[in-house]
N, C-alpha and C positions, 0 to 999 in steps of 0.2 A: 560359354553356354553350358549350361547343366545337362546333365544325361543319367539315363536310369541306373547304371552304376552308383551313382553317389548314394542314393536312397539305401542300399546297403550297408548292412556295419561294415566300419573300418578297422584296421588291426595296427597293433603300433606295441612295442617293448617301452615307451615311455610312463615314468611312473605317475606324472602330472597327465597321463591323455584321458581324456573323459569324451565319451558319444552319446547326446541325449534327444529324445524323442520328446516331444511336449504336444499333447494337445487337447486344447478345450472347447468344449461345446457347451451352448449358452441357448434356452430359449425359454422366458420369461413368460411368456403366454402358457406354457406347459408344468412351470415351476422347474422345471432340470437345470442344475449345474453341475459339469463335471470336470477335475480339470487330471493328465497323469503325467507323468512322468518316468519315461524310463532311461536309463541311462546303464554304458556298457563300458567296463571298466578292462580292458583287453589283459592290461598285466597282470590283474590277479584270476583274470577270465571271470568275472563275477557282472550279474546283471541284477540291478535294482530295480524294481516297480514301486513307483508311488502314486497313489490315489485318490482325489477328493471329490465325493459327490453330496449334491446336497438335490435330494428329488421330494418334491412337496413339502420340505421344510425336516424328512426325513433325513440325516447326517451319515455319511457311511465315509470311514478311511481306512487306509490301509497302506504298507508299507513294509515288502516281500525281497527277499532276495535268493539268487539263485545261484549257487557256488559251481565250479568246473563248469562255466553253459559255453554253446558253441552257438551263438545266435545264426540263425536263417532267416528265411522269407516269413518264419509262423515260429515267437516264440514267448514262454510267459508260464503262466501254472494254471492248472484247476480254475481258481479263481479270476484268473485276471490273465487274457490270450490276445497278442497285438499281431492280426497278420496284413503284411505287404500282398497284394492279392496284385496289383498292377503297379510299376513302381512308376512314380510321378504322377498316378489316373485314379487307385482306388484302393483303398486299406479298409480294415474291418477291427472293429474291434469288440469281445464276449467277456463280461463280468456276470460273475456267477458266486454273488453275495450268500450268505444263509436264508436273507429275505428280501435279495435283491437280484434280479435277474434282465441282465440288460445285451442286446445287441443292437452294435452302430457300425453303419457300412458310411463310411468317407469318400465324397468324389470332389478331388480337387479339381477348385473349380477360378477362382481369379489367376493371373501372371504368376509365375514366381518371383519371387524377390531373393534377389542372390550375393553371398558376399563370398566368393571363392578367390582361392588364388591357388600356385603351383608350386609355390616356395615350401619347405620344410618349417616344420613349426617351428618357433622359436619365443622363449620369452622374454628376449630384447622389443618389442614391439607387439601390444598385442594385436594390431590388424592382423601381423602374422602367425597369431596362438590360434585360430579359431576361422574355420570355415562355416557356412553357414545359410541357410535357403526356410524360406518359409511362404505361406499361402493360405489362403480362406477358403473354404469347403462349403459343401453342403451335406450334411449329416442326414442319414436317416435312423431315427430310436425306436426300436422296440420294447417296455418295459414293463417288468410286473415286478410290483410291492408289495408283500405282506406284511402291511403296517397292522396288526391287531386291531380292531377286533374286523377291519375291513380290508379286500384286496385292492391296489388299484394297478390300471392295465392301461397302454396307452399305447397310441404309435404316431409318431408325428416328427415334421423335418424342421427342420432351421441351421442355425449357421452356425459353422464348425473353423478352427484354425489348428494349423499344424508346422510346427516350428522343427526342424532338423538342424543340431550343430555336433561340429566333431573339434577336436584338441586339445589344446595345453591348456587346463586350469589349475592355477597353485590356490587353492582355498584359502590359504592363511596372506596371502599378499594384493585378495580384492577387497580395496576397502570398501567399493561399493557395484553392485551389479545389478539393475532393475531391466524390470520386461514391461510392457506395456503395451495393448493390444483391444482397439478399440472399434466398434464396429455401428454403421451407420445403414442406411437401407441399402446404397448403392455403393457404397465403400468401406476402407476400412483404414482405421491408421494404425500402424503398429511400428516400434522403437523399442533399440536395448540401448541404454546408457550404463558404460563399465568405468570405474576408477580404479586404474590400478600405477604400482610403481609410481605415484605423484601425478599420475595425466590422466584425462581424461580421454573416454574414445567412444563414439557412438553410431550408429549405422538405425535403416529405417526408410517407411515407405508409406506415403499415401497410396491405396491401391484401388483401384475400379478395372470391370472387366473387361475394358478395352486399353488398360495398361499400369505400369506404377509409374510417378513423379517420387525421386528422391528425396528423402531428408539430409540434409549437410550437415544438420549440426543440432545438438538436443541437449538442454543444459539441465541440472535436477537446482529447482528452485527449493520446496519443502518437502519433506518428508515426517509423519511424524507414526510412532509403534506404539503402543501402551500396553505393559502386559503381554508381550508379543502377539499384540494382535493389531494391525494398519486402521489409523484414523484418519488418513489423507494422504494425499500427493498431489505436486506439482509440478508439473516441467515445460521448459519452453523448449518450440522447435522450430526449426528455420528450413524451409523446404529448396529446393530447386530452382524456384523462379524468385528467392527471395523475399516469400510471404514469410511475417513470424508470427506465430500464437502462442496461449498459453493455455493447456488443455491440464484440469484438475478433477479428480476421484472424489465420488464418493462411494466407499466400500459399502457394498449388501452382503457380503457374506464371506471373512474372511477365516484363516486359518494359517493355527503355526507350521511349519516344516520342521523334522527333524535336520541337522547338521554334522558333520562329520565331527568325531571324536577331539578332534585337535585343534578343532574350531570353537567348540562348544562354549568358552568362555569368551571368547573375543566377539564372536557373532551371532546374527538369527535373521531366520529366514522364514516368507509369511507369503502367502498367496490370497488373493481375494478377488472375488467377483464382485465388477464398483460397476454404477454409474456414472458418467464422464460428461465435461461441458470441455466445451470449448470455448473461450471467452470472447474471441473476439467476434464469431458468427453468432454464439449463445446457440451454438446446435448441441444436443442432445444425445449420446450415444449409450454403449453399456457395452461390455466385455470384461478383460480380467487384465490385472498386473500380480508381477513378484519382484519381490524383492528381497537381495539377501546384503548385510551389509555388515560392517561393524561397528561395535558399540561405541567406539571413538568416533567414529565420523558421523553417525546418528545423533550426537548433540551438537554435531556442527548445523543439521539440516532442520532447526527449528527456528 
């Protein structure tokens, strides 16, 4: 079982360990989309901020780093400040754009969905590279936009998700690594499907707030980039009791991700806020995926 220690960075001399914080908030009624990322790289003690928001059609990114940091409960820059205010209950988060000024207070609020273990990381195996816990929120936004020649001001709640993984990532040996994370009035479905070393491995959860059912198994049917930017996705997934679907994206509003130095040719990485079906109920949802993959296995998935 999980406990509020985990919710803190972890520290590790491995030169593959990576700790990242992911979270998006989505409310279409309001026009907000925003999704970050930050991630803490302990062996060079360096912590990245990545950022995408799109508010009334308004486009703001960003992409920050913070050399010698000693991450705590409240850390980040001027612009962009992620604080742990309750660990497991309630985070906050303050962007303070040049014409964007936004605060969001997070109260986790569905089960957690957990994939821990006690073993030492390892890259024989990735179940064993990567721990990992995630959950659906409820966000509260306060925002003001100096879009010229008018301001606009807003406060309003809807549904937020927050993704926490800590370990071993070798960048250059996944050939494929998607997130997917979709949300419905009373639930949510959310899956990572990873390829790496020739296997595939994947973890996930249908979740509502009186509990999750498991995903066993998530397969990546199509995938297709253009321009590095996502024109679709497909995947099937086979839950707990045996049911399988096939739940496919349609992207509103996507974007590239920079990628590491050593990748840069092999790979790319793109995030988007899609709407989603579900085929076999033809239920309707809306949320975000990412995907980072390489260009060898991306002409596989057409």
């Amino acid at each position: 079982m999980i406990n509020t220690r985990e919710e803190l960075f972890h520290d590790s001399n491995l030169s593959d360990f990576v700790e990242s914080y992911r979270i998006s908030i989505i409310s279409k009624r309001d026009k907000w989309y925003s999704f970050s990322n930050i991630t803490w790289n302990p062996h060079i003690r360096e912590i990245g901020i990545y950022s995408f928001i799109n508010f009334s059609d308004f486009v703001i990114t960003g992409n920050q780093i913070i050399k010698d940091a000693v991450p705590k409960k409240s850390f980040g820059t001027q612009r962009y400040k992620y604080t742990i205010i309750q660990p497991l209950k309630e985070s906050r988060l303050i962007i303070k754009e040049s014409n964007l000024h936004a605060s969001i207070s997070l109260l986790d609020y569905f089960p957690y969905y957990e994939l821990l273990h006690n073993k030492k990381p390892s890259t024989e195996n990735f179940e064993h590279m990567i721990a990992s816990y995630f959950t659906r929120c409820k966000a509260k936004v306060s925002v003001e936009l100096n879009a010229i020649p008018k301001i606009i001001k807003k406060n309003f709640d809807c549904i937020g998700f927050k993704e926490h993984t800590w370990g071993l990532y070798p960048y250059s040996l996944i050939n494929c690594d998607s997130r997917v994370v979709v949300h419905f009035r009373d639930q949510t479905i959310s899956f990572r499907y990873i390829e790496y070393n020739g296997t595939s491995f994947s973890y996930g959860c249908i979740s509502r707030k009186n509990g999750n059912l498991a995903l066993v198994l998530v397969e990546l049917e199509f995938l297709s980039i253009k321009n590095a930017l996502l024109e679709s996705s497909e995947f099937t997934y086979k839950d707990a009791q045996d049911d399988i679907d096939l739940i496919v994206s349609k992207p509103v509003k996507t974007q590239t991700i920079d990628v590491p130095k050593k990748v840069k040719k092999s790979h790319v990485h793109v995030v988007s806020f899609s709407d989603f079906t579900v085929i076999g109920t033809n239920k309707k949802g809306y949320g975000i995926e990412e995907h980072y993959i390489s260009y060898d296995r991306l002409k596989n998935t057409l």
